[in-house]
C-alpha positions as CSV (number, residue, x, y, z in Angstrom):
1,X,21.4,97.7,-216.8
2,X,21.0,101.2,-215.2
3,X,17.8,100.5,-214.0
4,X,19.6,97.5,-211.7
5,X,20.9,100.2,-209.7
6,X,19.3,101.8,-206.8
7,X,20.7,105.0,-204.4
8,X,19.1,104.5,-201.0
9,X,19.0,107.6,-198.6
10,X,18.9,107.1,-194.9
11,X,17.5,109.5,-192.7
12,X,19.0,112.9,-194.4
13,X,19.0,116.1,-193.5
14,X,18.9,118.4,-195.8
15,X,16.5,118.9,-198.6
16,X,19.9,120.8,-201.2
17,X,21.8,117.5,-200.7
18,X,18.3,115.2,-201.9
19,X,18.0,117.5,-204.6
20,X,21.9,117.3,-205.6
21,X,22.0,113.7,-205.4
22,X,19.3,113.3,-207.5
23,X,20.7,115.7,-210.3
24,X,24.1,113.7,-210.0
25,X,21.9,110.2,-210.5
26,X,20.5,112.2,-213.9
27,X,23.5,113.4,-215.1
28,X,24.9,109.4,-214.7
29,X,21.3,108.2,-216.2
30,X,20.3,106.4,-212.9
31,X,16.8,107.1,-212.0
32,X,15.6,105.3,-208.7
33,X,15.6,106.9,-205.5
34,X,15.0,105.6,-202.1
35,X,14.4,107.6,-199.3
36,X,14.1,106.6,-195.9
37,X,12.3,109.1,-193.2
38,X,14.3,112.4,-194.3
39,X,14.2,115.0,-191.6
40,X,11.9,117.3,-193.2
41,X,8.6,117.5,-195.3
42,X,9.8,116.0,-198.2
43,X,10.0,117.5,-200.6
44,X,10.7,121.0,-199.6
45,X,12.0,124.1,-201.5
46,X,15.6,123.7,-201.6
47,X,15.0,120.3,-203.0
48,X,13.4,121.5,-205.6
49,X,16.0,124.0,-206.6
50,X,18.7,121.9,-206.3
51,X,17.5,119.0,-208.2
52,X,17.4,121.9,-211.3
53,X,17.0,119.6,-214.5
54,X,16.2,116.2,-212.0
55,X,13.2,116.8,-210.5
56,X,11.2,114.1,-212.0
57,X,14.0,111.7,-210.1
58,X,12.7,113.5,-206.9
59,X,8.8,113.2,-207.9
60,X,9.3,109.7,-208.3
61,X,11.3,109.2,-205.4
62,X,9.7,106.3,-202.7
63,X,9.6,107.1,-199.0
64,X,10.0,104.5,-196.1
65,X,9.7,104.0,-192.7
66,X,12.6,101.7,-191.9
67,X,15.6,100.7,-194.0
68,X,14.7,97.1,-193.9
69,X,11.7,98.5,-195.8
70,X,13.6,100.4,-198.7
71,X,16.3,97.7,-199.1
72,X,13.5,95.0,-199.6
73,X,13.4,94.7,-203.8
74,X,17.0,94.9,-204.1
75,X,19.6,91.7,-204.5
76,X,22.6,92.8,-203.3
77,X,23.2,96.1,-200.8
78,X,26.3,98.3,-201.0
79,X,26.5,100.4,-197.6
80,X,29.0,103.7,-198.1
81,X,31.1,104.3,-194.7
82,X,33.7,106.9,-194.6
83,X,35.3,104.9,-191.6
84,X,36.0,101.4,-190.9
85,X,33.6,99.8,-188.8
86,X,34.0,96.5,-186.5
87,X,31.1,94.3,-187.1
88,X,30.7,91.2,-189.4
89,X,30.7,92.5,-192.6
90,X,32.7,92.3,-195.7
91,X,34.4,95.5,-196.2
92,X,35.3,96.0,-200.6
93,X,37.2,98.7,-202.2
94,X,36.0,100.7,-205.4
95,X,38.1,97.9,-207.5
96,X,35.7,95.3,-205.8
97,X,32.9,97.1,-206.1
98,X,33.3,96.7,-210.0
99,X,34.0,93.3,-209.7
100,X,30.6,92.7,-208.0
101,X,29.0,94.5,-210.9
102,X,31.1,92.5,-213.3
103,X,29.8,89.2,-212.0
104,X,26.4,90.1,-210.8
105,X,25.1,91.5,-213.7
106,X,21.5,90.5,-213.1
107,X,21.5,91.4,-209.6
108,X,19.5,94.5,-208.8
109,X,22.0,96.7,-206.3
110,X,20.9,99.3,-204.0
111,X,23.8,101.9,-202.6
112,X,22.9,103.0,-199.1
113,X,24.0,106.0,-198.1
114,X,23.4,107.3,-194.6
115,X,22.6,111.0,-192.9
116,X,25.0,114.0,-193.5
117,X,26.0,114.3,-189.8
118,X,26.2,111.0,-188.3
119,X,26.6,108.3,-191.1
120,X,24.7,104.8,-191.0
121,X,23.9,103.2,-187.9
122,X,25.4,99.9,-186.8
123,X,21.1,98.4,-187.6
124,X,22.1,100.0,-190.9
125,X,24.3,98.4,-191.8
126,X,23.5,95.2,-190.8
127,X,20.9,95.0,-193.9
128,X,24.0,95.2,-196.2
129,X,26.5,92.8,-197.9
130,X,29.0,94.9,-198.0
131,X,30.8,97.8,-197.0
132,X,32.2,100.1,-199.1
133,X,34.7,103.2,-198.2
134,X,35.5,105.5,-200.7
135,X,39.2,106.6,-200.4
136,X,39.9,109.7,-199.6
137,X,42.4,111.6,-197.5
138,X,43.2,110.3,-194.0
139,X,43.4,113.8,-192.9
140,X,39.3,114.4,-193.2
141,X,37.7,111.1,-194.4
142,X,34.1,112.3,-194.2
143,X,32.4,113.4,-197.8
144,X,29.2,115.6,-198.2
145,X,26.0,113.2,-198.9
146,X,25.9,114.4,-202.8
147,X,29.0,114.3,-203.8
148,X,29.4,110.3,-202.7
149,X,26.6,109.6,-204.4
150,X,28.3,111.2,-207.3
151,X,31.6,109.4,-207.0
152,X,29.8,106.4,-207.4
153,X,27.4,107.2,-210.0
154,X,30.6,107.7,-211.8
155,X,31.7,104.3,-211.2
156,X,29.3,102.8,-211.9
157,X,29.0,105.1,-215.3
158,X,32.5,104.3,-216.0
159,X,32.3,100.8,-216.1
160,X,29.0,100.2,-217.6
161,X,30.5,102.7,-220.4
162,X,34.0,101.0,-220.9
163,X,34.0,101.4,-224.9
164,X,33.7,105.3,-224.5
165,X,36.1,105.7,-221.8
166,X,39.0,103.2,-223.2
167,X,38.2,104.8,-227.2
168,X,41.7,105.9,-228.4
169,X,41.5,109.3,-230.6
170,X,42.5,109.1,-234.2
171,X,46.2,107.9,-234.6
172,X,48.4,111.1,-236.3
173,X,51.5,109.2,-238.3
174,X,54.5,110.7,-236.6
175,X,57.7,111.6,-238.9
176,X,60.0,109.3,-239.5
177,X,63.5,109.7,-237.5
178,X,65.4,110.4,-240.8
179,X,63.2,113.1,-241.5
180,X,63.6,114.2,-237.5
181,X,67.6,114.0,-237.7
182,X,67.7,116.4,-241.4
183,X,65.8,119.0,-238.7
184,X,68.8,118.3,-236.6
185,X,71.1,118.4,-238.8
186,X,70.0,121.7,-240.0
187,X,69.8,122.8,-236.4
188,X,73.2,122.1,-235.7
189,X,74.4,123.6,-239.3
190,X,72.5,126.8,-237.9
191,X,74.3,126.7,-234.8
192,X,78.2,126.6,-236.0
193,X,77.4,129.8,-237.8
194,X,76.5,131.2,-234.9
195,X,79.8,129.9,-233.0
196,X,77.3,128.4,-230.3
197,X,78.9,125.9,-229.6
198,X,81.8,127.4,-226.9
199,X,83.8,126.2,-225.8
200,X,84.8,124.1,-228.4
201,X,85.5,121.0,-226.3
202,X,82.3,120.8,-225.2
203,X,80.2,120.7,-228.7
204,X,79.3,116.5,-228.9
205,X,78.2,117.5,-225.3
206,X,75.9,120.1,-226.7
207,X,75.0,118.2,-229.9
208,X,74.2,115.3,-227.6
209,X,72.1,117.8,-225.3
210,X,70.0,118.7,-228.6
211,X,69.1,114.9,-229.6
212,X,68.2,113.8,-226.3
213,X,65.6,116.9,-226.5
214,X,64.4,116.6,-230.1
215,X,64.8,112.8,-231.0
216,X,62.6,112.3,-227.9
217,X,59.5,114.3,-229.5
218,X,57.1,112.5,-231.6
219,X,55.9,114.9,-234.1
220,X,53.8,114.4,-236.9
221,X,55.2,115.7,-240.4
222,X,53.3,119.3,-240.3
223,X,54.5,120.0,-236.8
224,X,58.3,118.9,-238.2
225,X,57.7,121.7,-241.4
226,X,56.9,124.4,-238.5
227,X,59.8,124.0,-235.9
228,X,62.2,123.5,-239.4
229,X,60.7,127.4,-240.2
230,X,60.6,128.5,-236.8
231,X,64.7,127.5,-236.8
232,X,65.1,129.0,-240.0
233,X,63.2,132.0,-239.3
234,X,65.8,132.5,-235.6
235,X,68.3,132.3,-238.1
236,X,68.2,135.4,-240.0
237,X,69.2,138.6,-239.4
């Protein structure tokens, strides 16, 4: 299903931010790369050393002419905007953007990203479904090139991957509360020989102190045998 999925460049600037993108698509196993009239002779040196492990995403990137061009193959286009814009379009959040993967599983979807310094034009845009902001602060909304196309490879990643993210690690049995009250017990035991708890008249206070902080914990039986001798240990001279 990676394969469905499609990272269109518009018009960037920079050759490091090519090569980063590309070695952020690797690391999230997406492979096609769409580039449309980048601002330099493409590929040029700092593409190359960006893209480190990735360059065969780069070698086998296309190049167009127009956007209309490089959005042609794909079902369904996902424009990223890091502001709001007011034309006719459908404006989604990340949460919707996983529900469109959800229910258009089939669907081969291009994510259109524009130029570093000026973001996609309103013609841009206009070849998209949808609009799609990432959310970030309100104090400085605008994200470097590479590292939206990273966020997203992510989400995508992370939903296509569900079983690995929502695996729960091997259950530890935690000790039973009778076993977790003879600790206390023996805490408390500990304590009166020490006369800490003065003043007298405040002692089911203090005792009451200790099992709100120990009943709370959920150790497992091992971790219950080390705080018993770490007590035990406090307690001699």
């Amino acid at each position: 299903m990676k394969n469905k999925f499609g990272f269109i460049l518009i018009r960037p600037q920079l050759g490091e931010n090519i090569g980063a993108c590309a070695r952020s698509m690797k690391n999230f196993g997406f492979t096609n790369l769409n580039i449309v009239s980048p601002k330099f002779v493409f590929p040029n040196h700092k593409t190359k050393v960006t893209a480190v492990g990735a360059y065969n995403i780069i070698n086998k990137a296309k190049i167009f002419n127009t956007t209309d061009n490089a959005v042609s193959k794909f079902d369904i286009v996902i424009s990223l905007s890091a502001r709001r814009r007011d034309i006719n379009k459908k404006h989604i959040t990340i949460k919707d953007f996983s529900n469109i993967i959800r229910q258009r599983r089939n669907a081969n979807i291009g994510l259109m990203f524009g130029p570093e310094a000026s973001g996609l034009s309103n013609m841009d845009l206009s070849f998209s479904n949808y609009i799609l902001q990432i959310p970030t602060s309100k104090n400085f909304k605008s994200l470097n090139l590479s590292h939206s196309v990273t966020l997203i490879c992510y989400e995508i990643f992370k939903f296509l991957n569900k079983g690995t993210f929502n695996r729960i690690g091997k259950k530890i049995k935690v000790s039973s509360k009778s076993e977790i009250s003879l600790l206390v017990k023996h805490l408390v035991k500990l304590l009166e020989n020490k006369d800490f708890f003065l003043p007298i008249e405040k002692k089911q206070s203090m005792i009451l102190n200790i099992n709100n902080l120990i009943y709370r914990l959920e150790p497992n039986d091992k971790e219950l045998r080390i705080l018993a001798s770490i007590i035990s240990s406090l307690s001699k001279k």
